[in-house]
SERO-4910 file (N, C-alpha, C, O; in steps of 0.05 Angstrom, whole numbers):
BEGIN
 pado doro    nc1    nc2    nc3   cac1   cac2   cac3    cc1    cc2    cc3    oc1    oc2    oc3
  Unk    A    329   -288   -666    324   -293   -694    294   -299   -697    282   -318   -686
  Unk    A    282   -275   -719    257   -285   -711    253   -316   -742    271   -328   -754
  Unk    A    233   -318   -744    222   -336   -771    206   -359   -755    200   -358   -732
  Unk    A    202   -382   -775    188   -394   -771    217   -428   -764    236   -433   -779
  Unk    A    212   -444   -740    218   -472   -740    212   -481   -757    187   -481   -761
  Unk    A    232   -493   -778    219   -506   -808    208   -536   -807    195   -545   -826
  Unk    A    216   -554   -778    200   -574   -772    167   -567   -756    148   -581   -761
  Unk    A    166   -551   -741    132   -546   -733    118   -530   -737     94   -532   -733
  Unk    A    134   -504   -750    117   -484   -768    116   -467   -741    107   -445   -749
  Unk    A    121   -464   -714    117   -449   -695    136   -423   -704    158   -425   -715
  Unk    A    127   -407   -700    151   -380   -687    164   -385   -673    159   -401   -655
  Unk    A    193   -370   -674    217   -373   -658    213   -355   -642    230   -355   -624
  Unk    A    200   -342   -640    212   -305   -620    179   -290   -621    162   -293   -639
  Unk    A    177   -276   -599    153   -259   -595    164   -241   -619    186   -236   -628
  Unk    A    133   -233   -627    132   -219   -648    138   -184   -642    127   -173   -622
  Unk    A    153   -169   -658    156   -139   -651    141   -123   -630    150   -111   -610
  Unk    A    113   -126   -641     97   -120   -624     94   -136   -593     90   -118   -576
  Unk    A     95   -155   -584    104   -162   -566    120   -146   -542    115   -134   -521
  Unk    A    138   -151   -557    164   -139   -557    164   -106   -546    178    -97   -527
  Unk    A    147    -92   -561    145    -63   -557    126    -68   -533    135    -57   -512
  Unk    A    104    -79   -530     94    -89   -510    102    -92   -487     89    -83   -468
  Unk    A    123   -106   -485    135   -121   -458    153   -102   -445    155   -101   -421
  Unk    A    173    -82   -469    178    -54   -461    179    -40   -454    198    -29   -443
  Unk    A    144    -29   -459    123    -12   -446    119    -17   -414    118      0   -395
  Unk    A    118    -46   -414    112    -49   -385    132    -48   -372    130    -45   -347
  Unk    A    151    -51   -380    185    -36   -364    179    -15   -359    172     -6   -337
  Unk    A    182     -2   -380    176     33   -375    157     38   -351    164     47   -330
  Unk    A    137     33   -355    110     42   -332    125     35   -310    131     55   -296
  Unk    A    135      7   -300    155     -5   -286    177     11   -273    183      7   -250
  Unk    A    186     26   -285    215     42   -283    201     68   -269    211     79   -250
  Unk    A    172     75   -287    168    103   -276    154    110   -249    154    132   -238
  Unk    A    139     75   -239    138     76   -206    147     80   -196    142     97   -178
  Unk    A    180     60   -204    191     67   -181    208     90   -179    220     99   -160
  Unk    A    207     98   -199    224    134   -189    206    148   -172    212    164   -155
  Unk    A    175    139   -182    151    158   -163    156    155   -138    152    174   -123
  Unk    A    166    125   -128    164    127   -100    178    131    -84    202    129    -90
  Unk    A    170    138    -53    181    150    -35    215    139    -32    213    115    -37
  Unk    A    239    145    -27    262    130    -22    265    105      6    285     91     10
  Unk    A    238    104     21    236     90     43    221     66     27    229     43     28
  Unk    A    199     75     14    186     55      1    196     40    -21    186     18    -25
  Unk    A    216     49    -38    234     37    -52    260     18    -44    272      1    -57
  Unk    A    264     29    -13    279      6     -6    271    -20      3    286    -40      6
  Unk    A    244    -17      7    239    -43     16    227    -63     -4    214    -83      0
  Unk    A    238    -51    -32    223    -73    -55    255    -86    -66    273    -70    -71
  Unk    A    258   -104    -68    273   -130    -83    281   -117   -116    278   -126   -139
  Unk    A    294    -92   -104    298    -84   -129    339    -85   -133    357    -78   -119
  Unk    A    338    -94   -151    371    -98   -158    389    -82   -149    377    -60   -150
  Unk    A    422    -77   -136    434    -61   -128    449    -51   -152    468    -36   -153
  Unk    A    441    -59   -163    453    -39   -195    434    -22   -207    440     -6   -225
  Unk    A    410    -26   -198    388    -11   -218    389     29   -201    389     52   -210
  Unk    A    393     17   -168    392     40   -155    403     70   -163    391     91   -157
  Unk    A    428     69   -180    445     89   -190    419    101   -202    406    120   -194
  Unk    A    416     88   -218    406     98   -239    372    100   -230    357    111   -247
  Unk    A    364     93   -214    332    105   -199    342    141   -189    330    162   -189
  Unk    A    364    135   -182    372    165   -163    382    181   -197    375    204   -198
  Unk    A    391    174   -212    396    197   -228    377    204   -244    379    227   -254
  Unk    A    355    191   -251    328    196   -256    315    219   -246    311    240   -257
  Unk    A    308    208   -212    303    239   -199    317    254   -198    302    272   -193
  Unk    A    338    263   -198    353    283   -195    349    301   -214    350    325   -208
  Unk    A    344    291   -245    344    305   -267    312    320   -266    292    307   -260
  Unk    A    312    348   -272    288    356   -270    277    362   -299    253    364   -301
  Unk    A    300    366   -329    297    374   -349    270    359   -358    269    337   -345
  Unk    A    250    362   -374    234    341   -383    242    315   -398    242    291   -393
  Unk    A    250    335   -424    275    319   -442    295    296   -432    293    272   -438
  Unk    A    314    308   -416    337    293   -407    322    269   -382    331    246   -378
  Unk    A    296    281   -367    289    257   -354    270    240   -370    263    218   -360
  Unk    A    258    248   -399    246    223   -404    270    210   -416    266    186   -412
  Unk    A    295    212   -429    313    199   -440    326    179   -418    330    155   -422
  Unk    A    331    193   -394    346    182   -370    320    153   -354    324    135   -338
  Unk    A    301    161   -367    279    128   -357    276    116   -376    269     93   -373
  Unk    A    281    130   -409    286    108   -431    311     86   -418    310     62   -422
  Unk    A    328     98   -405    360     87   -405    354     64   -378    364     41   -375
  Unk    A    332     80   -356    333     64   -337    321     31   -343    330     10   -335
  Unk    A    297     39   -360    282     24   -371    294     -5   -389    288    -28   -391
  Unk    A    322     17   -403    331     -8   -422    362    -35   -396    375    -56   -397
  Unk    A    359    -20   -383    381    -34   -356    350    -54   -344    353    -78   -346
  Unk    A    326    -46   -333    312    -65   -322    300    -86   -337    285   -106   -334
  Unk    A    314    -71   -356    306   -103   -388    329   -126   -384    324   -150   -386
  Unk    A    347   -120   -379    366   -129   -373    371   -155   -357    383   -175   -359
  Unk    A    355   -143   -340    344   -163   -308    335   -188   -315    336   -195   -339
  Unk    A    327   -205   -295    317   -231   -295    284   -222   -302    276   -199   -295
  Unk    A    264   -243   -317    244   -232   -312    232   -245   -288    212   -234   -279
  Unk    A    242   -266   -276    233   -260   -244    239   -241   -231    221   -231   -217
  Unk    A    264   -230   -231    263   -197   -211    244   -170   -210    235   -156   -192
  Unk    A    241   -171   -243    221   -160   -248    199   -160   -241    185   -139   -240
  Unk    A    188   -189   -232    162   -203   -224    162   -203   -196    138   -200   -189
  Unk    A    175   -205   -177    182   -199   -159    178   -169   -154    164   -164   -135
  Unk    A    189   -150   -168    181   -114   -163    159   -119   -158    148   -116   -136
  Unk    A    147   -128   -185    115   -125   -187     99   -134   -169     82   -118   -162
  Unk    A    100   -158   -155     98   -175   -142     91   -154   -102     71   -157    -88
  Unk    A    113   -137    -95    114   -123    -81    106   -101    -81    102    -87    -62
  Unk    A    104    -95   -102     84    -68   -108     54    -71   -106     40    -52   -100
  Unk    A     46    -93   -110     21    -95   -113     13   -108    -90    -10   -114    -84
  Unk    A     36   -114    -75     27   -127    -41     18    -94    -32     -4    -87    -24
  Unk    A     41    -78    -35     42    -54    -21     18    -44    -21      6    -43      0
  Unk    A      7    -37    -40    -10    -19    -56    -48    -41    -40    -71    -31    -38
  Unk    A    -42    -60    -34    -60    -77    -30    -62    -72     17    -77    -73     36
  Unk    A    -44    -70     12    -41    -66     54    -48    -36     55    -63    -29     73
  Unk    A    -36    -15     35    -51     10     38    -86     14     38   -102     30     47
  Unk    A    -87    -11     20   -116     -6     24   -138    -22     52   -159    -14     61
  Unk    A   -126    -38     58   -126    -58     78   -130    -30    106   -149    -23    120
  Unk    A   -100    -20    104   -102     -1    119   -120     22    131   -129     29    153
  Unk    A   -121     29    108   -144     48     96   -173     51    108   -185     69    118
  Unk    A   -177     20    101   -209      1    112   -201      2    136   -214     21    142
  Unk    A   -191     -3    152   -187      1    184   -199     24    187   -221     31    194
  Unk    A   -177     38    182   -180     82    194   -212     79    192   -227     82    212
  Unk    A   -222     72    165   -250     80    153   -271     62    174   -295     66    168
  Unk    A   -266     45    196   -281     17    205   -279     38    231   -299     45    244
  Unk    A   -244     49    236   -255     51    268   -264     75    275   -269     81    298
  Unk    A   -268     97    250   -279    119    250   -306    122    255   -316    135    273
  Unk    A   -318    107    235   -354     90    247   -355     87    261   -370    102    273
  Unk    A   -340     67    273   -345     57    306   -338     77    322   -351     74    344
  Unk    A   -321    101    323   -327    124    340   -346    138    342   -355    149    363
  Unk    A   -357    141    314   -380    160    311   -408    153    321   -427    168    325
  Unk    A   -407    122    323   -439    109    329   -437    106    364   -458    106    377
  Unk    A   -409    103    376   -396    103    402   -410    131    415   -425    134    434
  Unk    A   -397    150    394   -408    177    408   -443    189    406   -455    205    421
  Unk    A   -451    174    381   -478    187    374   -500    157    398   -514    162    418
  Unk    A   -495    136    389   -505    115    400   -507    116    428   -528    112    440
  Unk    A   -488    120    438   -480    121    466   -473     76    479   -457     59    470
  Unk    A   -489     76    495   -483     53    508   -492     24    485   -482      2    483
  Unk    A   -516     35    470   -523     13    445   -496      3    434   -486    -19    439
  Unk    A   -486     24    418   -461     17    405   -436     -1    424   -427    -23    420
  Unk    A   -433     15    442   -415      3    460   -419    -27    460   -401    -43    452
  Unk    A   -444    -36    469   -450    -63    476   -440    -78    452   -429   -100    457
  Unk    A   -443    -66    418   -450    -79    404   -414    -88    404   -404   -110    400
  Unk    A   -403    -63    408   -369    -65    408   -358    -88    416   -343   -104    404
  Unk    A   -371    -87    447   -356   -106    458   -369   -137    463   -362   -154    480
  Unk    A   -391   -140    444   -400   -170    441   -382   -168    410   -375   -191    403
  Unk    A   -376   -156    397   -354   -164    369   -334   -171    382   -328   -195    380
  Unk    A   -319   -154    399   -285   -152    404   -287   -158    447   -288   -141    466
  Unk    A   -288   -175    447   -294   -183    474   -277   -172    496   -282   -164    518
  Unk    A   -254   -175    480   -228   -165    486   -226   -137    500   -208   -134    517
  Unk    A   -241   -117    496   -244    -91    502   -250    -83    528   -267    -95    541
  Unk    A   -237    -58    538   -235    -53    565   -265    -36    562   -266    -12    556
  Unk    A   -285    -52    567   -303    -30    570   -305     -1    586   -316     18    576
  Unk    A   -294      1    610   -289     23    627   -284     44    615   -298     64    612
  Unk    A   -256     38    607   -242     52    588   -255     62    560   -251     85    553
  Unk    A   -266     49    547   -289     55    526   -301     77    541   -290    100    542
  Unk    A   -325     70    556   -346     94    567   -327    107    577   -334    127    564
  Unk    A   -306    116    591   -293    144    605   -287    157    573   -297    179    569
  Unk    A   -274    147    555   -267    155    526   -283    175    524   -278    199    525
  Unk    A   -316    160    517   -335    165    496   -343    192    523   -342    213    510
  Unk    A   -350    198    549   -355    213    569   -338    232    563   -349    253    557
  Unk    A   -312    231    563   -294    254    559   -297    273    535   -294    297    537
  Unk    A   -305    258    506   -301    264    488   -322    287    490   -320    311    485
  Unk    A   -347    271    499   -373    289    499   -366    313    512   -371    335    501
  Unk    A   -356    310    532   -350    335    548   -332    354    543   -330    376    553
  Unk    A   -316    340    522   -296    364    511   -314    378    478   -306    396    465
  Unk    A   -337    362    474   -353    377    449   -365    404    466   -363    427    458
  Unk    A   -380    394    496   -395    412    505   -375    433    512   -387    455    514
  Unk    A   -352    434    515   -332    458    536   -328    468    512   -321    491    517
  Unk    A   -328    463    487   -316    469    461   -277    468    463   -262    486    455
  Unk    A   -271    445    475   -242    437    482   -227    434    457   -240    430    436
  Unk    A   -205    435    455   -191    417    444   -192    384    437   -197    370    456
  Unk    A   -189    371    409   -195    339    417   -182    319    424   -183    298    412
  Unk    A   -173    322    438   -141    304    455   -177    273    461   -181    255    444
  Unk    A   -189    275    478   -196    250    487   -211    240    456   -208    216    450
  Unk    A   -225    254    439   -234    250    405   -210    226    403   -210    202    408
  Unk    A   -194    240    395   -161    231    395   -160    192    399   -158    172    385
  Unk    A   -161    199    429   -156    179    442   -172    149    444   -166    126    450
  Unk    A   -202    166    434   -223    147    428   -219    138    398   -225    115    394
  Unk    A   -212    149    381   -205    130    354   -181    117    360   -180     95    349
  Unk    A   -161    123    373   -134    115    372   -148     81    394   -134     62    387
  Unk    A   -164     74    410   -174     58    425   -187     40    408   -180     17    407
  Unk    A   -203     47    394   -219     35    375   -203     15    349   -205     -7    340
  Unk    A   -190     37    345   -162     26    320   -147      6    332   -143    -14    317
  Unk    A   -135      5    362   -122    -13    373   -132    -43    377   -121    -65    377
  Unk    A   -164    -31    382   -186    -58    388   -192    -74    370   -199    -96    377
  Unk    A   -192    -65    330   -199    -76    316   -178    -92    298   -184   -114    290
  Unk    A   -151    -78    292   -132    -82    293   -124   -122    306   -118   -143    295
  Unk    A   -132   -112    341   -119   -131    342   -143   -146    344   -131   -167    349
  Unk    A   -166   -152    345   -190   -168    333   -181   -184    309   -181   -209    309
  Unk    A   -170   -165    283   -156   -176    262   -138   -200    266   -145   -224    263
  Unk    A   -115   -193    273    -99   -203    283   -108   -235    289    -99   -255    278
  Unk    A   -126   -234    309   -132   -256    330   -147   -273    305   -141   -297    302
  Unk    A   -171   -256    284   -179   -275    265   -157   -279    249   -167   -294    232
  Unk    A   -131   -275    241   -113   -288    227   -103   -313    235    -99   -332    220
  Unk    A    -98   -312    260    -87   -331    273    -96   -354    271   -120   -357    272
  Unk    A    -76   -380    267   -105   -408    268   -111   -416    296    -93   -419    313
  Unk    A   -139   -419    302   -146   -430    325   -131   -452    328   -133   -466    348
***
């Protein structure tokens, strides 16, 4: 009921607009998660009643019948608690936040291969005064192989092996700064 409390003059109820507002962000809400993968949707805190109806969403390919079928999904996740809802959100935006996290890795230990291979022993040193941790040996045979498979014009199996080393090294560098001393 909307109007006014006739003792404080406040409003009773978000106003229409609000309302159409808060809606909207269901909808956007509803239309993630049909976007996402069925692996990545299981692992969000999403209700065991909403699922039916995530799967009959995608299934429908009509335009029509699937924007009507996420009107419908949309008016069931209204339904919900708005902590559950906050919670989706909540995990989506973790998700979407470790992809990028991720991301910055690949992008960190790709550098560090390329300055490994162009640098030669400079880089190395600088590697392993960061990440102490590191089998240097194993580094230089890496970075030796790799070269030698540019010169033979090889296949890049040891390339390969030198980012996959690098990724392992920084990775768990990470790790070790999470940890409390």
């Amino acid at each position: 009921m909307r109007g006014r409390d006739e003792e404080t003059g406040e409003f009773l109820g978000a106003s229409r607009s609000q309302q159409r507002r808060d809606a909207l962000d269901v909808l956007e809400l509803a239309q993630r998660l049909v976007a996402l993968p069925p692996a990545q949707l299981a692992k969000l805190p999403v209700p065991e009643d909403l699922h039916p109806h995530i799967a009959d969403t995608r299934r429908i390919t009509s335009h029509i019948a699937r924007k009507r079928q996420m009107a419908f999904l949309a008016k069931q996740m209204r339904r919900e608690d708005d902590e559950a809802l906050d919670a989706i959100r909540d995990a989506l935006d973790a998700g979407g936040e470790s992809a990028r996290q991720e991301t910055a890795l690949l992008h960190r230990a790709e550098r560090w291969r390329e300055r490994l291979l162009e640098e030669g022993d400079a880089a190395l040193a600088e590697l392993i005064e960061t990440h102490p941790a590191a089998d240097r040996q194993q580094l230089r045979q890496l970075v030796r192989n790799t070269l030698d498979e540019r010169r033979r014009n090889k296949p890049p199996h040891a390339f390969r092996e030198l980012f996959r080393a690098v990724k392992d090294l920084l990775e768990a560098g990470e790790t070790d700064a999470d940890e409390p001393v």
